[in-house]
PQR file of N, CA, C, O and H, with PARSE charges and radii, in Angstrom:
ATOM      1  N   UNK A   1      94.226 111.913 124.960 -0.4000 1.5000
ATOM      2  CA  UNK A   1      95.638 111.892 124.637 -0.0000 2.0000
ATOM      3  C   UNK A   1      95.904 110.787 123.622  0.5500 1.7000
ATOM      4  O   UNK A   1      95.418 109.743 124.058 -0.5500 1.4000
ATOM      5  N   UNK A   2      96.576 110.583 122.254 -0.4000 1.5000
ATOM      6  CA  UNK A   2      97.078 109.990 121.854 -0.0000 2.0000
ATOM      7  C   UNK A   2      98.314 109.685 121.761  0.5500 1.7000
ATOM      8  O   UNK A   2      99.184 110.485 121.416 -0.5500 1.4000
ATOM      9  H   UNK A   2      96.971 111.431 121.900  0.4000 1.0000
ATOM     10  N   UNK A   3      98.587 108.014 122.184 -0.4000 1.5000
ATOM     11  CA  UNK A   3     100.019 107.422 122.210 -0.0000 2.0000
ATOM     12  C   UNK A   3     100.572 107.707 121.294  0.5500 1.7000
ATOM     13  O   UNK A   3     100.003 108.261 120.353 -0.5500 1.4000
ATOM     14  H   UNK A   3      97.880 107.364 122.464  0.4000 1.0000
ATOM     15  N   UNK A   4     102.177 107.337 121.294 -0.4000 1.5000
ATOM     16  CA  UNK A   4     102.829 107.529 120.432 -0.0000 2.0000
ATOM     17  C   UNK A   4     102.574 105.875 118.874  0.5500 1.7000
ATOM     18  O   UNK A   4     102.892 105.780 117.689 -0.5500 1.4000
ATOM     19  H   UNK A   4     102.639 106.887 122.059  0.4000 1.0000
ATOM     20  N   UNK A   5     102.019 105.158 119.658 -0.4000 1.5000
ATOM     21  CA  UNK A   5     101.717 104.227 118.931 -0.0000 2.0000
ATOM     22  C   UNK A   5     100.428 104.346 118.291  0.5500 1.7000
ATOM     23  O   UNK A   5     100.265 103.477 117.434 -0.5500 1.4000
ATOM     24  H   UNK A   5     101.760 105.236 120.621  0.4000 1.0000
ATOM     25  N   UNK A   6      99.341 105.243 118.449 -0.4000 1.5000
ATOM     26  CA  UNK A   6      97.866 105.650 117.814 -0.0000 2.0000
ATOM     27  C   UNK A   6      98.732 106.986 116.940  0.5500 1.7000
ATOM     28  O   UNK A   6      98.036 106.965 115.925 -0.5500 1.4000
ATOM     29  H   UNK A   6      99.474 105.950 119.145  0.4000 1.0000
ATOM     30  N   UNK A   7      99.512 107.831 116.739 -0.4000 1.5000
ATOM     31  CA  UNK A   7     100.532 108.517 115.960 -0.0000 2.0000
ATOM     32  C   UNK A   7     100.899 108.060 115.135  0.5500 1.7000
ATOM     33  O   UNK A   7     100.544 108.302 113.982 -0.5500 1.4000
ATOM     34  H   UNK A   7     100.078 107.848 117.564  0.4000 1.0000
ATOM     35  N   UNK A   8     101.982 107.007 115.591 -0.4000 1.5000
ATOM     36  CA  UNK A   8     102.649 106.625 114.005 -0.0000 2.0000
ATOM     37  C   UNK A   8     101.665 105.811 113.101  0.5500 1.7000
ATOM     38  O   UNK A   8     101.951 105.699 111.908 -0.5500 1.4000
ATOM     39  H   UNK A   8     102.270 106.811 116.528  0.4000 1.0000
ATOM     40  N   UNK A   9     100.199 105.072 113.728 -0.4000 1.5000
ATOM     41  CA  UNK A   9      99.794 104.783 112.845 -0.0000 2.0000
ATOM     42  C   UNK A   9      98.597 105.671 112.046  0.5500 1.7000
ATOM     43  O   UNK A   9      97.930 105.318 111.073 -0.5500 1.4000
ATOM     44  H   UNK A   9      99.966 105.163 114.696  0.4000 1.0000
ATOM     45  N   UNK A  10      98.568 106.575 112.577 -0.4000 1.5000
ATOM     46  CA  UNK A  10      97.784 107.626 111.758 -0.0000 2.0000
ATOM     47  C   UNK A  10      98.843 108.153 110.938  0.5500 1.7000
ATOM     48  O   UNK A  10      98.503 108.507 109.809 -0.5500 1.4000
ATOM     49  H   UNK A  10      99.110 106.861 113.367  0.4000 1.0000
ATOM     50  N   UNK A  11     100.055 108.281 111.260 -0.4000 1.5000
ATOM     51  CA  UNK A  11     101.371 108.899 109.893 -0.0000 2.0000
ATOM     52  C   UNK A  11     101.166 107.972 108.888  0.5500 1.7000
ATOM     53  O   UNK A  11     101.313 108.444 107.761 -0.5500 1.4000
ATOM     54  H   UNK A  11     100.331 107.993 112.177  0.4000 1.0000
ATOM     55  N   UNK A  12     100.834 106.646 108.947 -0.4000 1.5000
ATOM     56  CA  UNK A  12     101.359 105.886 108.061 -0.0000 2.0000
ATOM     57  C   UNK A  12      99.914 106.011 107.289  0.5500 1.7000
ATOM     58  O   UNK A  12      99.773 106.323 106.107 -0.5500 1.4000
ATOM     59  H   UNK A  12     100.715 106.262 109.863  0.4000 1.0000
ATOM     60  N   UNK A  13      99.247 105.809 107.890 -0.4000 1.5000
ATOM     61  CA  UNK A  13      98.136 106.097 107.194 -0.0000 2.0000
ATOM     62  C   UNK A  13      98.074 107.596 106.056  0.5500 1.7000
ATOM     63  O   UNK A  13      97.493 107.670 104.974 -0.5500 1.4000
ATOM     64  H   UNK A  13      99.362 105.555 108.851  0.4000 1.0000
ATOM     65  N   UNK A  14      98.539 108.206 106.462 -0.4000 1.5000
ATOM     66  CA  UNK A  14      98.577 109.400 105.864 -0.0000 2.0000
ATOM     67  C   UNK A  14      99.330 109.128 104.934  0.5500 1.7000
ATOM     68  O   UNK A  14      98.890 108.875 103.812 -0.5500 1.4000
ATOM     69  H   UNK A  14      99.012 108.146 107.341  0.4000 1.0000
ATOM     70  N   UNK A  15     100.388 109.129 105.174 -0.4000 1.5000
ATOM     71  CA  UNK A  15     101.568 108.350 104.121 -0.0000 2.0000
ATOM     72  C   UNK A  15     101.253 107.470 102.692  0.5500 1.7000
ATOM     73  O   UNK A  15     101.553 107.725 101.525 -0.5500 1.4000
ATOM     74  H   UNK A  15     100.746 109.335 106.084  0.4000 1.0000
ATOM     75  N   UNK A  16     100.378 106.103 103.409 -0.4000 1.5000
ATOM     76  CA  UNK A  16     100.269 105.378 102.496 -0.0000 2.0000
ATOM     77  C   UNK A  16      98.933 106.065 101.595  0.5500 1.7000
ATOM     78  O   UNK A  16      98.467 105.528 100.590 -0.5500 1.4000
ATOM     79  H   UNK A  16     100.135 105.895 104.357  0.4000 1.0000
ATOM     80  N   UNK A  17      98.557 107.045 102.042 -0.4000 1.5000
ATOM     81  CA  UNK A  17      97.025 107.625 101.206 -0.0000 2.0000
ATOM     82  C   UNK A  17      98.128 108.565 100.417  0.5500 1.7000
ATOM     83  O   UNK A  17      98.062 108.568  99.188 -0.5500 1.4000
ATOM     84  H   UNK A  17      98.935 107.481 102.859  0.4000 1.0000
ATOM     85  N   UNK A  18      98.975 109.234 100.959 -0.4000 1.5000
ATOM     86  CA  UNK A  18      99.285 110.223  99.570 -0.0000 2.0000
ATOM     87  C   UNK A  18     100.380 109.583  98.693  0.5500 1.7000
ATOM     88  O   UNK A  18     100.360 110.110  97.581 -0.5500 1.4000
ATOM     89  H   UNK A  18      99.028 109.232 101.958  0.4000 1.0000
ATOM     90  N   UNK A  19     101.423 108.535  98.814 -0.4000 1.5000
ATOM     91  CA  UNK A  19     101.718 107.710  97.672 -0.0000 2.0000
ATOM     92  C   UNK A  19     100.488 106.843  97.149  0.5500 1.7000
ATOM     93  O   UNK A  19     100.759 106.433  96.020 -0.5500 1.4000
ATOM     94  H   UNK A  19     101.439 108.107  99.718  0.4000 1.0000
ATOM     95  N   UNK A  20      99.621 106.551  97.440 -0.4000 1.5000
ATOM     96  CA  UNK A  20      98.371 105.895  96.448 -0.0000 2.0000
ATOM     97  C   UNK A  20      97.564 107.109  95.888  0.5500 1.7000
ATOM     98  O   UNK A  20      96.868 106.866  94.903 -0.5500 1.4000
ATOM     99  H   UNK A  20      99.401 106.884  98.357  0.4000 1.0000
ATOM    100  N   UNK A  21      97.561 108.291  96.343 -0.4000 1.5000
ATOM    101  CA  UNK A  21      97.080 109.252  95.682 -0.0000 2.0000
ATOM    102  C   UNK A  21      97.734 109.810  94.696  0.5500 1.7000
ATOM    103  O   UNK A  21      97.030 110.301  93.814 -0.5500 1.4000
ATOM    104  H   UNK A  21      98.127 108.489  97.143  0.4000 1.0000
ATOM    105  N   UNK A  22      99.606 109.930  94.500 -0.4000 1.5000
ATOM    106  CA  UNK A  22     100.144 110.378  93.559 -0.0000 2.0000
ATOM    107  C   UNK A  22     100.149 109.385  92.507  0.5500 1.7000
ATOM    108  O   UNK A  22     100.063 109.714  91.325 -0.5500 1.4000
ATOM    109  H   UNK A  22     100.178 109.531  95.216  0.4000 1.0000
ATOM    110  N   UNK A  23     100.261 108.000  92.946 -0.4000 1.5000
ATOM    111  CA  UNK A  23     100.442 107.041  92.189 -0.0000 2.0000
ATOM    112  C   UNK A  23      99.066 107.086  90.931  0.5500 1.7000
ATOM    113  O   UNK A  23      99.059 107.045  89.701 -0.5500 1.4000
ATOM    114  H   UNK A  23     100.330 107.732  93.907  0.4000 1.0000
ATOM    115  N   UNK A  24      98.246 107.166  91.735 -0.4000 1.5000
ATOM    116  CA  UNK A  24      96.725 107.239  90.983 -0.0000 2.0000
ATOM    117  C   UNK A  24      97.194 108.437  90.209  0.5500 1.7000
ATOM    118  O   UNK A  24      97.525 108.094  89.075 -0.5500 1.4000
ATOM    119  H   UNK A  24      98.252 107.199  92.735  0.4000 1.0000
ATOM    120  N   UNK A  25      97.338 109.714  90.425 -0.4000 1.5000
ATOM    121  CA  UNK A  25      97.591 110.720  89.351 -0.0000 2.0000
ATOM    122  C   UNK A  25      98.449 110.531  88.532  0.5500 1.7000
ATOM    123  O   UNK A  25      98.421 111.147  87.467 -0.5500 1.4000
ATOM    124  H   UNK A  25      97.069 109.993  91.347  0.4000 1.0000
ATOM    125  N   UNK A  26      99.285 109.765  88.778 -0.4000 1.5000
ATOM    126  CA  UNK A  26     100.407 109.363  87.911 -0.0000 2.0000
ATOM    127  C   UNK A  26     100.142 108.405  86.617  0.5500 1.7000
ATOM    128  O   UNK A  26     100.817 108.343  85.589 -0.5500 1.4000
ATOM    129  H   UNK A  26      99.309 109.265  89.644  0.4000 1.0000
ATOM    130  N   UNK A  27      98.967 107.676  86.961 -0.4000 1.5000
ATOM    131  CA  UNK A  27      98.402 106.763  85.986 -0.0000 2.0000
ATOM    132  C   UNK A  27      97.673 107.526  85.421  0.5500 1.7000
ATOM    133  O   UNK A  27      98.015 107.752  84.260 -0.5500 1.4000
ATOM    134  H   UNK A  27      98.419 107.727  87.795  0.4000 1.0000
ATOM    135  N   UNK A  28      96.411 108.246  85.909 -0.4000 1.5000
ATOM    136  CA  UNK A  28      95.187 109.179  85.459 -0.0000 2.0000
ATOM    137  C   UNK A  28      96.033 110.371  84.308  0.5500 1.7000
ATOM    138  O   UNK A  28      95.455 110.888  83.353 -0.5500 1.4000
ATOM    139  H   UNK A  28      96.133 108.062  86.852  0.4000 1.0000
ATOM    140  N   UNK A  29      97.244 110.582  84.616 -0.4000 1.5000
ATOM    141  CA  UNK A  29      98.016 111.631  83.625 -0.0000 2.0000
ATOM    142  C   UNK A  29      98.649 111.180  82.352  0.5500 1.7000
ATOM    143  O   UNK A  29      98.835 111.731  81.267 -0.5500 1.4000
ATOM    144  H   UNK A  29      97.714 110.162  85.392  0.4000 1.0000
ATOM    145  N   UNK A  30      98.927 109.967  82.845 -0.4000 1.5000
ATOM    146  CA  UNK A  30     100.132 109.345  81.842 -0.0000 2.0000
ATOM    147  C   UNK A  30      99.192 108.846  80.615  0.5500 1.7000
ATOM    148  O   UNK A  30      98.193 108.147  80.446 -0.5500 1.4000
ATOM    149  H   UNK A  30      98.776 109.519  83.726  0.4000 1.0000
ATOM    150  N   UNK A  31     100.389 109.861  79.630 -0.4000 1.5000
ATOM    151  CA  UNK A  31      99.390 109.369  78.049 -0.0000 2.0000
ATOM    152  C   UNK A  31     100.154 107.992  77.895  0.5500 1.7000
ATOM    153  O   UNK A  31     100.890 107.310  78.608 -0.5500 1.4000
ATOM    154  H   UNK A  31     101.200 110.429  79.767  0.4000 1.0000
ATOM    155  N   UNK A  32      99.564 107.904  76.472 -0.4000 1.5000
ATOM    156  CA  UNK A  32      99.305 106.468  75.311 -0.0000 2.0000
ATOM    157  C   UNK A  32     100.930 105.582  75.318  0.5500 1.7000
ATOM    158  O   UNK A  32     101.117 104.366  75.286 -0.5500 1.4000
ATOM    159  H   UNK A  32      98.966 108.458  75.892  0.4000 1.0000
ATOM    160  N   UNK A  33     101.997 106.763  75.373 -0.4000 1.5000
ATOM    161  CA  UNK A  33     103.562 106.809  75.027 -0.0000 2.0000
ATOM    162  C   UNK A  33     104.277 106.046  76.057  0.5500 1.7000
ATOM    163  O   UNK A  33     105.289 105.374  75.858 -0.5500 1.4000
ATOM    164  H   UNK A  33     101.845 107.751  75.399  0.4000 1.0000
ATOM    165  N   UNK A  34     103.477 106.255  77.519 -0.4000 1.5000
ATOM    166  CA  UNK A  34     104.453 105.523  78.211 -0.0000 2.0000
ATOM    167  C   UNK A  34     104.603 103.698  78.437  0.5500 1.7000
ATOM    168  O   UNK A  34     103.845 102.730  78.384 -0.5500 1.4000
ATOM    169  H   UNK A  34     102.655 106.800  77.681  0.4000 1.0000
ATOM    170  N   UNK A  35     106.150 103.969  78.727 -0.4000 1.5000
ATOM    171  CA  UNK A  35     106.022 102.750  78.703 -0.0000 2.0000
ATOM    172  C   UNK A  35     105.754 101.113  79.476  0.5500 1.7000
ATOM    173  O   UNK A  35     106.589 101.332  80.354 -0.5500 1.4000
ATOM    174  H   UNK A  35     106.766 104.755  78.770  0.4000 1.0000
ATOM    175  N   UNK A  36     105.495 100.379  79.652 -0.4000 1.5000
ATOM    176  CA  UNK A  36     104.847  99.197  80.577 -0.0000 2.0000
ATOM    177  C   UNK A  36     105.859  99.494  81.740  0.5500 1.7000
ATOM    178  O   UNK A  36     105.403  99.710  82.863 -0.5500 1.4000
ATOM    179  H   UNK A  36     104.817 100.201  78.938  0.4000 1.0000
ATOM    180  N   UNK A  37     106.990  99.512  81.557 -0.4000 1.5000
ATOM    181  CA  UNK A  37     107.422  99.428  83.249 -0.0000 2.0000
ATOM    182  C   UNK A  37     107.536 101.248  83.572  0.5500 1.7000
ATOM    183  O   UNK A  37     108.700 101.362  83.956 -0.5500 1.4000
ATOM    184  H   UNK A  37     107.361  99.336  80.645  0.4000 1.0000
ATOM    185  N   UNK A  38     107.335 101.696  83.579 -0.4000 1.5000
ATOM    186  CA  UNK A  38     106.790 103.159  83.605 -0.0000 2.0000
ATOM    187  C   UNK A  38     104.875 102.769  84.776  0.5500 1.7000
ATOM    188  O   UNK A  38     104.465 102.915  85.928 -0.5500 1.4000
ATOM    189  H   UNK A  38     106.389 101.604  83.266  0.4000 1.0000
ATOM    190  N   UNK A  39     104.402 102.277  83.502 -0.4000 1.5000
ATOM    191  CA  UNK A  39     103.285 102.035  84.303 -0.0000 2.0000
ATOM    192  C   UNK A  39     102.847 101.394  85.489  0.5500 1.7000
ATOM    193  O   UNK A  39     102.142 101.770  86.425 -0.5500 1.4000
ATOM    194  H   UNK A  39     104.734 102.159  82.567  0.4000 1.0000
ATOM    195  N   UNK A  40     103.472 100.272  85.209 -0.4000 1.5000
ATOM    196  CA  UNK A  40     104.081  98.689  86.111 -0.0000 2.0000
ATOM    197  C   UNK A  40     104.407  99.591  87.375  0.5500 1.7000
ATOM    198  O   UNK A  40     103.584  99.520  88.288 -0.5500 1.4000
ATOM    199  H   UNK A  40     104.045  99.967  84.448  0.4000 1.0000
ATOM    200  N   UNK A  41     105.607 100.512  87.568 -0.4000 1.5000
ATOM    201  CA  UNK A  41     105.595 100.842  88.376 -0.0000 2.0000
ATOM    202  C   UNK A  41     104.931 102.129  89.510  0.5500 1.7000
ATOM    203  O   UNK A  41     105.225 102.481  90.653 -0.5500 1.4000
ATOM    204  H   UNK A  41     106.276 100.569  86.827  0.4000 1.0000
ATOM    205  N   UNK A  42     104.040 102.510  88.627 -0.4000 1.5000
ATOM    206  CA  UNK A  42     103.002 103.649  89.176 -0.0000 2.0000
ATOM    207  C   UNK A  42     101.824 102.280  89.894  0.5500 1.7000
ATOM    208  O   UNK A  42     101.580 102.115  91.089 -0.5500 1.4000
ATOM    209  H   UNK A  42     103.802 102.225  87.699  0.4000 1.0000
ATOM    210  N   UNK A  43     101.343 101.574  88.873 -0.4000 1.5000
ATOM    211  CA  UNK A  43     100.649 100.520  89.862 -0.0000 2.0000
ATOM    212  C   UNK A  43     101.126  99.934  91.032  0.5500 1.7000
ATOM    213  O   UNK A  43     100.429  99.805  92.039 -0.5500 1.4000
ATOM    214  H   UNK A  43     101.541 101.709  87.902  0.4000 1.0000
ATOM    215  N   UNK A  44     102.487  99.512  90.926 -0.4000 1.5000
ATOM    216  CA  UNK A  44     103.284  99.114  92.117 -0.0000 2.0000
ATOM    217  C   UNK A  44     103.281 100.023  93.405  0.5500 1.7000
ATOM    218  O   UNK A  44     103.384  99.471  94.501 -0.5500 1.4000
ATOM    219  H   UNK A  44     103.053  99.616  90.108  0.4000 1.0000
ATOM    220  N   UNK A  45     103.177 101.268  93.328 -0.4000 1.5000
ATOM    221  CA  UNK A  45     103.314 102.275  94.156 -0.0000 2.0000
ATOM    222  C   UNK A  45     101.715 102.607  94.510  0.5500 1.7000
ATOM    223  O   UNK A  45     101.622 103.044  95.657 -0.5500 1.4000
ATOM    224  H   UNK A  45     103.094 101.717  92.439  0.4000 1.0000
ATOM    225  N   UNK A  46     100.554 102.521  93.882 -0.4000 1.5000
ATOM    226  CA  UNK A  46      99.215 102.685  94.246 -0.0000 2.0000
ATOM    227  C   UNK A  46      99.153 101.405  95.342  0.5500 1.7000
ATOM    228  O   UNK A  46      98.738 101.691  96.465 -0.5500 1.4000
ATOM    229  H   UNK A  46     100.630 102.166  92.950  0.4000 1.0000
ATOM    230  N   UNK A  47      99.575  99.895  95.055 -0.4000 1.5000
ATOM    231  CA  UNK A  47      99.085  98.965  96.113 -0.0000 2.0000
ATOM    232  C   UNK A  47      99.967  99.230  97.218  0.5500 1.7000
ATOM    233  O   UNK A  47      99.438  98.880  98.273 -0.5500 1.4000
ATOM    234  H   UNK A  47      99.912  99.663  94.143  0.4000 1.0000
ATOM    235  N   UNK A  48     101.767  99.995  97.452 -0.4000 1.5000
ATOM    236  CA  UNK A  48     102.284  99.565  98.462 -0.0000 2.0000
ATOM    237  C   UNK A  48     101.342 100.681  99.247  0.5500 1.7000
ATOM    238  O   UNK A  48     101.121 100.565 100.453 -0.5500 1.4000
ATOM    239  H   UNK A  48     102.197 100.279  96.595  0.4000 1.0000
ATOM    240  N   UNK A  49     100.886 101.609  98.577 -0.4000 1.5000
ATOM    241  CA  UNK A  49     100.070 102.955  99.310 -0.0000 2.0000
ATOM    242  C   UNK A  49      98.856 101.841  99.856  0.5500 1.7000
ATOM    243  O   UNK A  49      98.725 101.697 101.072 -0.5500 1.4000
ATOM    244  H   UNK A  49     101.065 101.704  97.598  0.4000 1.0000
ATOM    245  N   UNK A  50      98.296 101.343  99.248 -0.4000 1.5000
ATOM    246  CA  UNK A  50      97.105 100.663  99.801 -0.0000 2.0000
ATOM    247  C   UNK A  50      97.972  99.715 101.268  0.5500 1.7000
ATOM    248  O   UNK A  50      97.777  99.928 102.465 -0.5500 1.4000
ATOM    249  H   UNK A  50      98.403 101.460  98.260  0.4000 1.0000
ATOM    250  N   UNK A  51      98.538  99.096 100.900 -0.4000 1.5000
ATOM    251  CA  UNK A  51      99.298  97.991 102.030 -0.0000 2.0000
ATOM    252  C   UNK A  51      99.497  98.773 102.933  0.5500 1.7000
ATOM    253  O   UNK A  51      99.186  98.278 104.016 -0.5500 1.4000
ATOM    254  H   UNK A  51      98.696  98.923  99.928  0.4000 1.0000
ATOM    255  N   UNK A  52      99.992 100.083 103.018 -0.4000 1.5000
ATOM    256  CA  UNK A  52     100.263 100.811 104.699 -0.0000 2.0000
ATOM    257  C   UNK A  52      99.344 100.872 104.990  0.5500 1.7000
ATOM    258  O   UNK A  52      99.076 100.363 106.078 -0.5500 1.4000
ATOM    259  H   UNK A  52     100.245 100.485 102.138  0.4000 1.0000
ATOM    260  N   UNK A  53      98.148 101.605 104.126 -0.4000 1.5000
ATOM    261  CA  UNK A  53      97.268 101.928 104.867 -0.0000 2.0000
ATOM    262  C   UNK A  53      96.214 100.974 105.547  0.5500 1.7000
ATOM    263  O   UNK A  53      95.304 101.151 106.357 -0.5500 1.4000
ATOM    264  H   UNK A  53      98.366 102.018 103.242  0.4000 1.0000
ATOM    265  N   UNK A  54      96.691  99.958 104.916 -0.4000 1.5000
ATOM    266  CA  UNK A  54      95.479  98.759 105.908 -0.0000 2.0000
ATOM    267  C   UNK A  54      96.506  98.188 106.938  0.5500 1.7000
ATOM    268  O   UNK A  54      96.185  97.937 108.100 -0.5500 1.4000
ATOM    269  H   UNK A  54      97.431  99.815 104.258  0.4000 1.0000
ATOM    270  N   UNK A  55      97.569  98.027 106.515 -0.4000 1.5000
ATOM    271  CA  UNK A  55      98.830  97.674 107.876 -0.0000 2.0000
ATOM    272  C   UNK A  55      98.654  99.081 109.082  0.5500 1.7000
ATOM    273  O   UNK A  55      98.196  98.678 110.152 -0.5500 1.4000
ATOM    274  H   UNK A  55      97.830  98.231 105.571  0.4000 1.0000
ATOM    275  N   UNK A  56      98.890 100.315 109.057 -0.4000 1.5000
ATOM    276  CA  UNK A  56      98.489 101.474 109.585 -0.0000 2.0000
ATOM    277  C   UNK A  56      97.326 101.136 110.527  0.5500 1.7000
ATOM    278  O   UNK A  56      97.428 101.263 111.747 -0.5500 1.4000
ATOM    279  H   UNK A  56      99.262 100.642 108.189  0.4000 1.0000
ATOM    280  N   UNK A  57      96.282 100.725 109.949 -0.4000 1.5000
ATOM    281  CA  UNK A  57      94.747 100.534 110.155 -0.0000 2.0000
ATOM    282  C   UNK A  57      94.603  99.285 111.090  0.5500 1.7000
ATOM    283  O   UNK A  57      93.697  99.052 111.890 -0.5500 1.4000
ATOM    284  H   UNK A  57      96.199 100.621 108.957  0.4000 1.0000
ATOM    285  N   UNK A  58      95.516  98.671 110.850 -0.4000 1.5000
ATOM    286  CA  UNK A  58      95.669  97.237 111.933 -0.0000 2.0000
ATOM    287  C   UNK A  58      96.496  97.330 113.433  0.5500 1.7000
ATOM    288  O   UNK A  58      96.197  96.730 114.466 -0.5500 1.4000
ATOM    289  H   UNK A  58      96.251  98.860 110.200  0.4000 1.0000
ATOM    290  N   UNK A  59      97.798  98.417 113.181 -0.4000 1.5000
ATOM    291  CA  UNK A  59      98.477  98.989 114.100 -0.0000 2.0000
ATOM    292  C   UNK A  59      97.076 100.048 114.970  0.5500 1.7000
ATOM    293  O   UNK A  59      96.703  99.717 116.095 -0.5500 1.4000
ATOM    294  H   UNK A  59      98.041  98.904 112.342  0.4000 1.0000
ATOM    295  N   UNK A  60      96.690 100.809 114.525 -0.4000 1.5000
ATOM    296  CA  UNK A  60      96.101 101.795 115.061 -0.0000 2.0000
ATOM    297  C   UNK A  60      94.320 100.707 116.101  0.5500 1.7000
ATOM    298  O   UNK A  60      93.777 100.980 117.171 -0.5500 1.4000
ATOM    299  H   UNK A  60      96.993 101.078 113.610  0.4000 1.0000
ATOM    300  N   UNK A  61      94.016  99.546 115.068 -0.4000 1.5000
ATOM    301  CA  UNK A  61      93.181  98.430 116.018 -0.0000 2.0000
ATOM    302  C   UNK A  61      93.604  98.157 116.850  0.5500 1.7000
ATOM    303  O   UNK A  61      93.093  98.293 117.962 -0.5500 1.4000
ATOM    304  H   UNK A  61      94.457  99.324 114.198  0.4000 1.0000
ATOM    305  N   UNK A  62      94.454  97.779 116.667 -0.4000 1.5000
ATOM    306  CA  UNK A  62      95.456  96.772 118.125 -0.0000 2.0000
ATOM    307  C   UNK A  62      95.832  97.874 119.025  0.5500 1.7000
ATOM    308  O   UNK A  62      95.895  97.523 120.203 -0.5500 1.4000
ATOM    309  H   UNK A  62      94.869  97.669 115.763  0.4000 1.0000
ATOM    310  N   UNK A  63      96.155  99.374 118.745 -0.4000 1.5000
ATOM    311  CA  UNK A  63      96.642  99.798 119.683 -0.0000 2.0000
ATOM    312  C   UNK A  63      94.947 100.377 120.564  0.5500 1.7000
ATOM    313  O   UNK A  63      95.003 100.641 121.765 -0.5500 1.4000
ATOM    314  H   UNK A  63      96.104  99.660 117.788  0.4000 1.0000
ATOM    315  N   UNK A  64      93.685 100.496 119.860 -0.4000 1.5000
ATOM    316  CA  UNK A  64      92.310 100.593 120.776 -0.0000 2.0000
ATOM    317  C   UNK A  64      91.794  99.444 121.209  0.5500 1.7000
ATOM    318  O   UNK A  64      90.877  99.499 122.028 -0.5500 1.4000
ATOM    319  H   UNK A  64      93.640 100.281 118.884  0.4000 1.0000
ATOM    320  N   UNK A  65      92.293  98.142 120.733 -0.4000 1.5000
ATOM    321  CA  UNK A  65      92.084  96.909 121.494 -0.0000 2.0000
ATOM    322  C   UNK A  65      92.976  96.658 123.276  0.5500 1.7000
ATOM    323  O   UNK A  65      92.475  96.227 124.314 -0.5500 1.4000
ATOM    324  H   UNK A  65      93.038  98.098 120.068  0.4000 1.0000
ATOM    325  N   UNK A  66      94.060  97.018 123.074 -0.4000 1.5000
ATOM    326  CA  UNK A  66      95.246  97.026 124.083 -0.0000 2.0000
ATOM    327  C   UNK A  66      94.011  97.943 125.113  0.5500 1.7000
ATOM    328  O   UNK A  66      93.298  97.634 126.067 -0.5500 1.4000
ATOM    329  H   UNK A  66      94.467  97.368 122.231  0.4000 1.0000
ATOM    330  N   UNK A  67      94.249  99.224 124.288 -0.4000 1.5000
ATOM    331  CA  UNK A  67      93.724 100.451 125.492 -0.0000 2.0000
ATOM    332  C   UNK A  67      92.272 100.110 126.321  0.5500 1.7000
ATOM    333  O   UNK A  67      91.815 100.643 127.332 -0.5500 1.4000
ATOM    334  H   UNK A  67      94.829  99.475 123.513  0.4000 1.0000
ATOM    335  N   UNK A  68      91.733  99.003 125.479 -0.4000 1.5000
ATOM    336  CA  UNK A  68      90.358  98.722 126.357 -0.0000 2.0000
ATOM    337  C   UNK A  68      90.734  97.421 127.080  0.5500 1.7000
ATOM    338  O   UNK A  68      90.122  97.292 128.141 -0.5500 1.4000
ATOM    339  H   UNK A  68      92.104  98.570 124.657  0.4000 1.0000
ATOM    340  N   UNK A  69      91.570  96.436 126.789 -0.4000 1.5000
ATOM    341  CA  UNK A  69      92.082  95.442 127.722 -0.0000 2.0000
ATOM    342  C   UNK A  69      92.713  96.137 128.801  0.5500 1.7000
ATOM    343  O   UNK A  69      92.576  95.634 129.916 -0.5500 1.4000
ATOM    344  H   UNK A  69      92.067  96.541 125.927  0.4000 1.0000
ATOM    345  N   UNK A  70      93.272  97.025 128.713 -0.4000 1.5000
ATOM    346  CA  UNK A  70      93.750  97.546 129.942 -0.0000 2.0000
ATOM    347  C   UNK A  70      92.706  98.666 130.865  0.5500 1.7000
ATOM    348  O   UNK A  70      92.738  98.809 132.087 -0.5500 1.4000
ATOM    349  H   UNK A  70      93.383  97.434 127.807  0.4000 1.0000
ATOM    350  N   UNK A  71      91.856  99.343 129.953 -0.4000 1.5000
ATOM    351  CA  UNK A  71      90.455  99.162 130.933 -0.0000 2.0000
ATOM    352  C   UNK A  71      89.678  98.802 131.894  0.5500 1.7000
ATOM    353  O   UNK A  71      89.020  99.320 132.796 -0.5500 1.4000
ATOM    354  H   UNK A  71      91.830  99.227 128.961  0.4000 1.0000
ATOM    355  N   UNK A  72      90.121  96.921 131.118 -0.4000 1.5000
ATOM    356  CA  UNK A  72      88.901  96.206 131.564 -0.0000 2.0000
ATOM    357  C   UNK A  72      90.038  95.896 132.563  0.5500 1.7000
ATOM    358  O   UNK A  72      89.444  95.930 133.641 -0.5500 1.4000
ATOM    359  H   UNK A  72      90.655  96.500 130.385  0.4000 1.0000
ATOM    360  N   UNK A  73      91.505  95.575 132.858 -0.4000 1.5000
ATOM    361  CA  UNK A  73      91.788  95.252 134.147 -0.0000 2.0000
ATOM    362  C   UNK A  73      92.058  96.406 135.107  0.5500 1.7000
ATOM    363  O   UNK A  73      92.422  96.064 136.232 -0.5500 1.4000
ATOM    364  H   UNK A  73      91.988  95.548 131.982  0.4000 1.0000
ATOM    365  N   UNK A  74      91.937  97.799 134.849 -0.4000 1.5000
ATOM    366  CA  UNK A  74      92.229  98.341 135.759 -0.0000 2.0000
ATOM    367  C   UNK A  74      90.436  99.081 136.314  0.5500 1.7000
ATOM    368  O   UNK A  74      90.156 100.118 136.917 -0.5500 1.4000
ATOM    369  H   UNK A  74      91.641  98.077 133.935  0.4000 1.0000
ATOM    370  N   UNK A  75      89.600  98.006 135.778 -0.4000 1.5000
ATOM    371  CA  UNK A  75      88.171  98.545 135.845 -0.0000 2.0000
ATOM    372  C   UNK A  75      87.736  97.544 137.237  0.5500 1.7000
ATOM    373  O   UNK A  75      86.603  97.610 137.715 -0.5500 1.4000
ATOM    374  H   UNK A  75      89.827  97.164 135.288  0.4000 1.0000
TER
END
């Protein structure tokens, strides 16, 4: 069974992979013309995609750290 807290951090995870995935296409597409804050902000949007997904990735630790502390006291 997964909690509702091993959930939202697999959403976010998901989340932050497909804004760092559009963001990346967004750079990989964009010709010669555009302009710096055009770009500026496609990079901006590839790292906040990276930041969930390691924030996501820290929520989703802590919530298999919890589940084995509570293991070990009801073991």
């Amino acid at each position: 069974m997964i909690s509702s807290l091993s959930q939202s951090a697999v959403t976010g995870i998901q989340r932050g992979l497909q804004q760092a995935t559009n963001a990346a296409s967004n750079i990989a597409t964009a010709n010669r013309d555009i302009s710096l804050p055009d770009l500026a902000d496609f990079i901006v949007d590839l790292k906040l995609g990276q930041k969930q997904v390691e924030a996501s990735a820290k929520v989703l630790q802590t919530d298999d750290q919890l589940r084995g502390s509570l293991l070990d006291i009801l073991a």
